[in-house]
Structure formats: structure tokens, C-alpha cells
NUKETOR-431834 format. One record per atom (N, C-alpha, C): residue in three letters; residue number from 1; atom name; x, y, z. Coordinates in steps of 0.02 Angstrom, whole numbers, always signed. Layout:
{'ALA' NUM 'CA' {X Y Z}}
...
//
This chain:
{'UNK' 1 'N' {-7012 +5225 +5647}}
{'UNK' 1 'CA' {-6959 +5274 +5649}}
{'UNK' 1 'C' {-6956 +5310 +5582}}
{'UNK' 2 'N' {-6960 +5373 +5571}}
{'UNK' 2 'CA' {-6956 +5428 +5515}}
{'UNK' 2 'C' {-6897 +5428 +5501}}
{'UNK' 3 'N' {-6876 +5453 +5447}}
{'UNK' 3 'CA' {-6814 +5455 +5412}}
{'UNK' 3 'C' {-6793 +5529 +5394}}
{'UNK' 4 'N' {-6740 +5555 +5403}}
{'UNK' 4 'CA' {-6718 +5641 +5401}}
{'UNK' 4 'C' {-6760 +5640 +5314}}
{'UNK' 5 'N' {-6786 +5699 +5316}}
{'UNK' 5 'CA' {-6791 +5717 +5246}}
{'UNK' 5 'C' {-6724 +5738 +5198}}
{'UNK' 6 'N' {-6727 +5700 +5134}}
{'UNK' 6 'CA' {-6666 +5697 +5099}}
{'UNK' 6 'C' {-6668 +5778 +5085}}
{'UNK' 7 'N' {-6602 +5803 +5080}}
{'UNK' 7 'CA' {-6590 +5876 +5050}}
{'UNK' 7 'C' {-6568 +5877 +4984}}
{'UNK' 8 'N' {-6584 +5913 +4958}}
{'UNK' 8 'CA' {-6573 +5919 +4887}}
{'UNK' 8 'C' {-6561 +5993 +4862}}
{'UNK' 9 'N' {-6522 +5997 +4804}}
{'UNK' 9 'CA' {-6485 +6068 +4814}}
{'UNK' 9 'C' {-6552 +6107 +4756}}
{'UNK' 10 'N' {-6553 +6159 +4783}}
{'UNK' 10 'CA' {-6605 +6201 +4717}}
{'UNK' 10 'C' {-6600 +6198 +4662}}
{'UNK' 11 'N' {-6637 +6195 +4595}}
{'UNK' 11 'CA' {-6593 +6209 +4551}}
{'UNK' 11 'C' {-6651 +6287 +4538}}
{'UNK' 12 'N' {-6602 +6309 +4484}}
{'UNK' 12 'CA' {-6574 +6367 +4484}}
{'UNK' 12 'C' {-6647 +6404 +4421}}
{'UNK' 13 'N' {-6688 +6444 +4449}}
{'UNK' 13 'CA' {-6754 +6482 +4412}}
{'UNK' 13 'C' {-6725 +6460 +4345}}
{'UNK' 14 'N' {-6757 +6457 +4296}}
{'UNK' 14 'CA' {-6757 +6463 +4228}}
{'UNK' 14 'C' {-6805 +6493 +4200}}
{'UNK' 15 'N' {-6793 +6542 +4150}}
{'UNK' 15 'CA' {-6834 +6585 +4128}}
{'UNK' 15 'C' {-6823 +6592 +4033}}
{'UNK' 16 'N' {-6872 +6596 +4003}}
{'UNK' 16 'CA' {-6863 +6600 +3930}}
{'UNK' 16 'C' {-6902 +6635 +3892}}
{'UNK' 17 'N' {-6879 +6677 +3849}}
{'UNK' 17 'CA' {-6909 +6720 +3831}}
{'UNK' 17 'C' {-6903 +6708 +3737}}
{'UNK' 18 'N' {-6961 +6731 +3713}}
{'UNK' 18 'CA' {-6943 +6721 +3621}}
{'UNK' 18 'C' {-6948 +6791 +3599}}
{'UNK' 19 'N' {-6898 +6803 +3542}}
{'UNK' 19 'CA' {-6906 +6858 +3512}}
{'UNK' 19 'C' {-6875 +6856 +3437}}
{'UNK' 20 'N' {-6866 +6922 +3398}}
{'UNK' 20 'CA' {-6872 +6912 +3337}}
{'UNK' 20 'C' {-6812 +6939 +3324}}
{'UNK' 21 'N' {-6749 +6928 +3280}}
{'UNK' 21 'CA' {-6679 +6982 +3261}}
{'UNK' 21 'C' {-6697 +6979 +3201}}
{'UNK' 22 'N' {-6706 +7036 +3140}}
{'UNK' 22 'CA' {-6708 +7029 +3065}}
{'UNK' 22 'C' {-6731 +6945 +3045}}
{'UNK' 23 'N' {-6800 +6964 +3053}}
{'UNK' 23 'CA' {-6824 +6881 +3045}}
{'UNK' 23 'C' {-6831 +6827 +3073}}
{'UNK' 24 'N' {-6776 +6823 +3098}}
{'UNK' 24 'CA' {-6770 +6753 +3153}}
{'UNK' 24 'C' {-6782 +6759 +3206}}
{'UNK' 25 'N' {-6843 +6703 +3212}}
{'UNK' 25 'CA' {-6870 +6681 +3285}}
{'UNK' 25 'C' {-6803 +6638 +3323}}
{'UNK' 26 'N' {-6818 +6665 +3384}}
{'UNK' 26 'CA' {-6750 +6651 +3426}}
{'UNK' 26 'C' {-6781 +6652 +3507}}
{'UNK' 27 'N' {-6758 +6598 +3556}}
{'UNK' 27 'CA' {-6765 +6606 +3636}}
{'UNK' 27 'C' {-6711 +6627 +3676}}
{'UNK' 28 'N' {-6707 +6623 +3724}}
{'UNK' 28 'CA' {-6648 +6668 +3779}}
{'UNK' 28 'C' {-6689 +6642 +3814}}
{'UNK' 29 'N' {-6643 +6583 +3877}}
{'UNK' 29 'CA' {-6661 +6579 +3907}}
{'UNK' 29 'C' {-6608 +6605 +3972}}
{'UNK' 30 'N' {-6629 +6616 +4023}}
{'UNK' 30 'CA' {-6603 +6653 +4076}}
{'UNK' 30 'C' {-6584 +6608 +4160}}
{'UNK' 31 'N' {-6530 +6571 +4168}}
{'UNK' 31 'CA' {-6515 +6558 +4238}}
{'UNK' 31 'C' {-6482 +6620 +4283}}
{'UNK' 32 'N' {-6491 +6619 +4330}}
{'UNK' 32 'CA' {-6479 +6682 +4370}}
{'UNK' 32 'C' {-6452 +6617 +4431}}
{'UNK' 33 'N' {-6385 +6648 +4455}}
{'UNK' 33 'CA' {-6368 +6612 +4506}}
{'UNK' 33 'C' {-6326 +6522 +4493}}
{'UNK' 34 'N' {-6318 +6536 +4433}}
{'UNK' 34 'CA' {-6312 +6460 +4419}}
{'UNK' 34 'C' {-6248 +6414 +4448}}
{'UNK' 35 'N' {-6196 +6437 +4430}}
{'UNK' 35 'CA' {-6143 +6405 +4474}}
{'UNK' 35 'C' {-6133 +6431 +4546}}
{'UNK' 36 'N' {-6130 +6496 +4550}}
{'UNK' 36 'CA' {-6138 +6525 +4619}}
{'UNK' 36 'C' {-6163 +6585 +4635}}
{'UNK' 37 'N' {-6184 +6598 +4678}}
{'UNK' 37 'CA' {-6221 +6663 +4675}}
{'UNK' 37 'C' {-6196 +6741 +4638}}
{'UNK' 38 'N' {-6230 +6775 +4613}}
{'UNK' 38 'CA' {-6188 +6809 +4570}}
{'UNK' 38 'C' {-6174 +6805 +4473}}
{'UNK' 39 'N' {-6167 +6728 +4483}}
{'UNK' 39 'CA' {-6178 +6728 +4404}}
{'UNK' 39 'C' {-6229 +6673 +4346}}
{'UNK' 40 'N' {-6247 +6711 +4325}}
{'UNK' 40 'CA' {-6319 +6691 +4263}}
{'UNK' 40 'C' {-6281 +6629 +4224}}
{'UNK' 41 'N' {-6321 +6585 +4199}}
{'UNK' 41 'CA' {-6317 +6574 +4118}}
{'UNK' 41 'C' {-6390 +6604 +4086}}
{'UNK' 42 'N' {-6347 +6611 +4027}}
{'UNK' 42 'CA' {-6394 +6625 +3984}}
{'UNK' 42 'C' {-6361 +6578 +3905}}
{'UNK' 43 'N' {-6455 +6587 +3863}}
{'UNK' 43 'CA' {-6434 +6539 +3813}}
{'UNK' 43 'C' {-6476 +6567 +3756}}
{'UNK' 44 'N' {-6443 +6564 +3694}}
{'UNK' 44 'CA' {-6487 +6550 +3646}}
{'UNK' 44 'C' {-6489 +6509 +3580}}
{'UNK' 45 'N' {-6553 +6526 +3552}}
{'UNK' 45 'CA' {-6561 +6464 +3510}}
{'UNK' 45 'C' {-6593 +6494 +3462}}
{'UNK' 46 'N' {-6594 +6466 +3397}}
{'UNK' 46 'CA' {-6618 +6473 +3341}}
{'UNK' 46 'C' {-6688 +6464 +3351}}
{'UNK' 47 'N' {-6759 +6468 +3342}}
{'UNK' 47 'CA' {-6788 +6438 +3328}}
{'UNK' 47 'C' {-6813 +6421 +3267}}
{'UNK' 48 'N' {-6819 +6466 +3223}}
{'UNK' 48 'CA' {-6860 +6482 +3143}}
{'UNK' 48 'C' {-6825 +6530 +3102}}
{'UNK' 49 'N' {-6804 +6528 +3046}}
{'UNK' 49 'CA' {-6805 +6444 +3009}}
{'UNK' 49 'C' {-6743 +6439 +3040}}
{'UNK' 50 'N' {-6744 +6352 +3045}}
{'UNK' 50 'CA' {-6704 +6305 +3075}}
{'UNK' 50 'C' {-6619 +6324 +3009}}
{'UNK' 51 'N' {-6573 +6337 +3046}}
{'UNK' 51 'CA' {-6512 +6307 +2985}}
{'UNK' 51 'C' {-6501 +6393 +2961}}
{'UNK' 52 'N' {-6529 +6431 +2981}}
{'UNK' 52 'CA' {-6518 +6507 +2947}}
{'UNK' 52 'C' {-6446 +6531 +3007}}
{'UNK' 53 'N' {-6413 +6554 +2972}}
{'UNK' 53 'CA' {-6338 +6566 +3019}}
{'UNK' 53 'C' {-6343 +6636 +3053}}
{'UNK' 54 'N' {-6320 +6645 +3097}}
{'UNK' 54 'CA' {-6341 +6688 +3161}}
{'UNK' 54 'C' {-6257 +6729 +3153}}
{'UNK' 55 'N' {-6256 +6792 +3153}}
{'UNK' 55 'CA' {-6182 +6809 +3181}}
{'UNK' 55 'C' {-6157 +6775 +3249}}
{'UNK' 56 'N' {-6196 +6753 +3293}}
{'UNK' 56 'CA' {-6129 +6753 +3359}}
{'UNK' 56 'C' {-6137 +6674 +3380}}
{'UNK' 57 'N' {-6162 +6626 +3333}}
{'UNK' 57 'CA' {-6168 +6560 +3325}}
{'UNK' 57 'C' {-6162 +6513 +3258}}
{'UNK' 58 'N' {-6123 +6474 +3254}}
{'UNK' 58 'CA' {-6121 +6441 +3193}}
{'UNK' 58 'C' {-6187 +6385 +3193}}
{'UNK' 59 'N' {-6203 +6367 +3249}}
{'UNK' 59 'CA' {-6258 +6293 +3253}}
{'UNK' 59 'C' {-6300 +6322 +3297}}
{'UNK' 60 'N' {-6347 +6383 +3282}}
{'UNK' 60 'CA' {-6403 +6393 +3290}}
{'UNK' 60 'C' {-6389 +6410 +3390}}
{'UNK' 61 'N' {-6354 +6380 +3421}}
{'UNK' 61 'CA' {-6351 +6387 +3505}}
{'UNK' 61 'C' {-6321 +6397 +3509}}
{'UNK' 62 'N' {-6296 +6458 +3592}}
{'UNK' 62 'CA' {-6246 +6493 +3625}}
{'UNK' 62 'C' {-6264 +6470 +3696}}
{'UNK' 63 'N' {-6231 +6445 +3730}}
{'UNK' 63 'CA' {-6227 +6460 +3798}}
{'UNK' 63 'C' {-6174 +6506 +3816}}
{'UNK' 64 'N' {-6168 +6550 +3886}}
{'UNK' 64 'CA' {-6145 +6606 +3894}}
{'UNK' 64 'C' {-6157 +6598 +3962}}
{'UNK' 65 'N' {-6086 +6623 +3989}}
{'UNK' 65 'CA' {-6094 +6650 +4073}}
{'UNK' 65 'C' {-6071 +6718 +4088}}
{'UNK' 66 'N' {-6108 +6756 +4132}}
{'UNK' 66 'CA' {-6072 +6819 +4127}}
{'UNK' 66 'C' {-6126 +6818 +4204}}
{'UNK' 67 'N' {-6087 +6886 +4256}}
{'UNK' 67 'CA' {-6091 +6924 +4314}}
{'UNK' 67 'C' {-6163 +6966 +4303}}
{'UNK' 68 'N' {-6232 +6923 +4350}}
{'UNK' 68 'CA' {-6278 +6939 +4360}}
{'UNK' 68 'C' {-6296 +7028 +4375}}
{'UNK' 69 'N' {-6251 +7061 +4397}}
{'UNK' 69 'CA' {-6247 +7123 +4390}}
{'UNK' 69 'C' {-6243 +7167 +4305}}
{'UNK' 70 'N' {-6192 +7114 +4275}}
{'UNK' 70 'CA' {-6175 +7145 +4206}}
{'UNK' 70 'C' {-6240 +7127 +4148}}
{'UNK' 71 'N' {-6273 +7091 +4159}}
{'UNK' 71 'CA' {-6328 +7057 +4138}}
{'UNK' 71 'C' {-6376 +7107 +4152}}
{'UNK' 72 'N' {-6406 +7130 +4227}}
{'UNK' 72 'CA' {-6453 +7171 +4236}}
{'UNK' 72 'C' {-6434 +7252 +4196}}
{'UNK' 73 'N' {-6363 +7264 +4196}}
{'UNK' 73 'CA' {-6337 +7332 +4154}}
{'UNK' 73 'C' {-6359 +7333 +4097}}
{'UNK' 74 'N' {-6342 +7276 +4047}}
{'UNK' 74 'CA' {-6371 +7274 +3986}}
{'UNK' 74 'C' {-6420 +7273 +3967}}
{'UNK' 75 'N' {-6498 +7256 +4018}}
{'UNK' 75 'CA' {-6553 +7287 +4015}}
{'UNK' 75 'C' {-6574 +7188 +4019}}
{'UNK' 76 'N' {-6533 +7132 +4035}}
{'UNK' 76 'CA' {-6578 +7070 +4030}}
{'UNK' 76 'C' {-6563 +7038 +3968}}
{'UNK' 77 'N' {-6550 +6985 +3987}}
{'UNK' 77 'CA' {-6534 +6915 +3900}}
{'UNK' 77 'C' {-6568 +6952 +3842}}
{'UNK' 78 'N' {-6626 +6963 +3818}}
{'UNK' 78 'CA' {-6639 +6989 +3755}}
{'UNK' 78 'C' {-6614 +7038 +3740}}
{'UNK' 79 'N' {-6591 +7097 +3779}}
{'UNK' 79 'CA' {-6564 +7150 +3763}}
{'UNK' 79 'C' {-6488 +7143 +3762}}
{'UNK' 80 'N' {-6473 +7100 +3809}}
{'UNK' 80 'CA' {-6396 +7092 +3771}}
{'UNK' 80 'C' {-6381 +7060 +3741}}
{'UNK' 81 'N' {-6414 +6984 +3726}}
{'UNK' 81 'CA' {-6422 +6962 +3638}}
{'UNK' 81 'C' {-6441 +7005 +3576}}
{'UNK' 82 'N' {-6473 +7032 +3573}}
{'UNK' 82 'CA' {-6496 +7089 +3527}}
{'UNK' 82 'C' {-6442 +7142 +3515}}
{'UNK' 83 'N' {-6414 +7155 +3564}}
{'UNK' 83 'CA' {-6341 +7210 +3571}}
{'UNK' 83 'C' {-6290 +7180 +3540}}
{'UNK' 84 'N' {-6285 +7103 +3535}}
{'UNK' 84 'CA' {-6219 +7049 +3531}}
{'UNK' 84 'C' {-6239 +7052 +3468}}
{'UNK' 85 'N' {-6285 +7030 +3427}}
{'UNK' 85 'CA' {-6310 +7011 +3381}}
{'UNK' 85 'C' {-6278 +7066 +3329}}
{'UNK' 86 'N' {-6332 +7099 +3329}}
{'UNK' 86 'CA' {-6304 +7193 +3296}}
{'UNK' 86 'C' {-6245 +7209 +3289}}
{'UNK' 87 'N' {-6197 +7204 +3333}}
{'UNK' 87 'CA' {-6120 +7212 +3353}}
{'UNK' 87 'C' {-6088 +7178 +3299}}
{'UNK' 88 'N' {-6106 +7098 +3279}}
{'UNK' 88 'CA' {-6075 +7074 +3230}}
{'UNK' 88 'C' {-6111 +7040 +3160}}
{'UNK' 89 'N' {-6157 +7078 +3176}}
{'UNK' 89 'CA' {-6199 +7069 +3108}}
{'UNK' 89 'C' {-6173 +7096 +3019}}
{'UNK' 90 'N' {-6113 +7155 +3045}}
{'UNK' 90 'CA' {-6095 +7173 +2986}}
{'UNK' 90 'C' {-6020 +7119 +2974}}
{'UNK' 91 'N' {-5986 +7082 +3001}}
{'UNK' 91 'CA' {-5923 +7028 +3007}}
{'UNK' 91 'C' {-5944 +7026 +2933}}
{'UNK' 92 'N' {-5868 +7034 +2888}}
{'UNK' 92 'CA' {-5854 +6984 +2837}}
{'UNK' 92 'C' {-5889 +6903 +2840}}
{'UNK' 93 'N' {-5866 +6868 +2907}}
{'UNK' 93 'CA' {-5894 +6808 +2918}}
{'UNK' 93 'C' {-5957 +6798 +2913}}
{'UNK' 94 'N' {-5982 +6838 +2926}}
{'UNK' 94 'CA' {-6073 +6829 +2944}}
{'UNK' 94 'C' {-6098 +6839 +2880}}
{'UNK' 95 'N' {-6088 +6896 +2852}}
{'UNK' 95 'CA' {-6112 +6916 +2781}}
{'UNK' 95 'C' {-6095 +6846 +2727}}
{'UNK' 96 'N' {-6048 +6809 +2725}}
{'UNK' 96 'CA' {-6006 +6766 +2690}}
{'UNK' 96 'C' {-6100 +6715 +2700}}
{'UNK' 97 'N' {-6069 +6696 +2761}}
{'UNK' 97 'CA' {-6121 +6625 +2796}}
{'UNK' 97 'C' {-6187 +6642 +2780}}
{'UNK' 98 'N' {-6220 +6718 +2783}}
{'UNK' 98 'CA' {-6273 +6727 +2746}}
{'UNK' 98 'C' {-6294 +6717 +2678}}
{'UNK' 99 'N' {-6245 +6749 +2629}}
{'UNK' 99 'CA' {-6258 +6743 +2556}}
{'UNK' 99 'C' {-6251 +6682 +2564}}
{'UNK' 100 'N' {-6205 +6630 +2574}}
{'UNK' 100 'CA' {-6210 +6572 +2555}}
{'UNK' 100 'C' {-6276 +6529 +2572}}
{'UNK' 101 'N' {-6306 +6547 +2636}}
{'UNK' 101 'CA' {-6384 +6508 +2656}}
{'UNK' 101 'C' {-6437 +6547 +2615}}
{'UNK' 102 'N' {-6422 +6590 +2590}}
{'UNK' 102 'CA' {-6477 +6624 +2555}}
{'UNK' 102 'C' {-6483 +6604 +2489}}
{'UNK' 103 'N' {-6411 +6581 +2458}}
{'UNK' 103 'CA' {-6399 +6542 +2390}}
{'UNK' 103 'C' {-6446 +6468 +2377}}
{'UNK' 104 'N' {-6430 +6442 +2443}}
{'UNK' 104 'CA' {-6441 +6387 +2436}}
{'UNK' 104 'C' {-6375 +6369 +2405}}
{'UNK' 105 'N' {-6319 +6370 +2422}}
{'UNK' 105 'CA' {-6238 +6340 +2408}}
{'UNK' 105 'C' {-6252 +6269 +2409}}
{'UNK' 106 'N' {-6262 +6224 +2341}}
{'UNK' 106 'CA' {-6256 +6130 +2342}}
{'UNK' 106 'C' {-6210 +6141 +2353}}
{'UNK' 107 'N' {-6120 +6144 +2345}}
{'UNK' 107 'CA' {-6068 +6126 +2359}}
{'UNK' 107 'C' {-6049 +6155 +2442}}
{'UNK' 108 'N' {-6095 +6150 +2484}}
{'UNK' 108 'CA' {-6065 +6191 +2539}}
{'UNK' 108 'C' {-6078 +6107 +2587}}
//
């Protein structure tokens, strides 16, 4: 006697892409559909050099959900990381967190 084949739920394309913002090597990776149809995750990550501070992340990773439509508008994860990035690249905050990794700050 055969047994029903177990079902198991899809999981969800994953896609990753590497690219470069002022120096830093960085991935984006891309779920489409992830909690329910309609909406992405997307993620990114530091890759090179490790510990260099990012405007729209303090620890190198972002995860992010946003409406698979609004995702394809922005032209796709690299292009709207790259858009996010730029946007707050000039922050008091960011500039601060830079000079200080660029110092090499011992008291930080």
C-alpha cells in the first residue's frame, strides 16, 4: 500500500545579486512573494570591508518588506538600495559613523 505524497509548501525563489556603493561590496538579495503573494523581501548585507558603516544600517544587514509592484517601480533591489543608500548618505548620522571608522576611533 503507497502512502499520499507529503505536501510541502514552496519556498519562495531567492535571488542575489552583488554590487558596489562608493566602495563597498554589498549583496541584495531578492524574495518575491514571500509572506503572500504580492510582497518581496529583500535584504542586504555588507560584504567588503567587513565593519565599514553603511547609511541605512548600523550592523552591516537590512531586511525589508515592501509591495512587489513598488519594488518592480524602483527598477529591482539594487536600484532601490542604491536610491536608499544615496538618500541618506549625506545624514549628520552617517557622516559622524564614517569619520569615526575612518579614524580608527580606540575609544569608540
Amino acid at each position: 500500500m503507497s502512502k499520499a505524497p507529503v505536501k510541502t509548501k514552496a519556498r519562495p525563489r531567492k535571488s542575489v545579486e552583488k554590487f558596489t556603493w562608493r566602495g563597498i561590496e554589498m549583496s541584495a538579495t531578492h524574495s518575491p512573494n514571500y509572506i503572500s503573494a504580492g510582497w518581496s523581501h529583500i535584504e542586504l548585507r555588507v560584504v567588503k570591508p567587513k565593519g565599514r558603516p553603511v547609511p541605512i544600517t548600523d550592523t552591516g544587514y537590512l531586511s525589508h518588506f515592501l509591495d512587489e509592484a513598488d519594488l518592480k517601480a524602483a527598477g529591482g533591489p539594487i536600484t532601490f538600495f542604491r536610491a536608499w543608500l544615496d538618500r541618506e548618505a549625506d545624514s549628520k548620522t552617517y557622516c559622524k559613523a564614517l569619520a569615526r571608522w575612518q579614524q580608527l576611533d580606540l575609544f569608540a
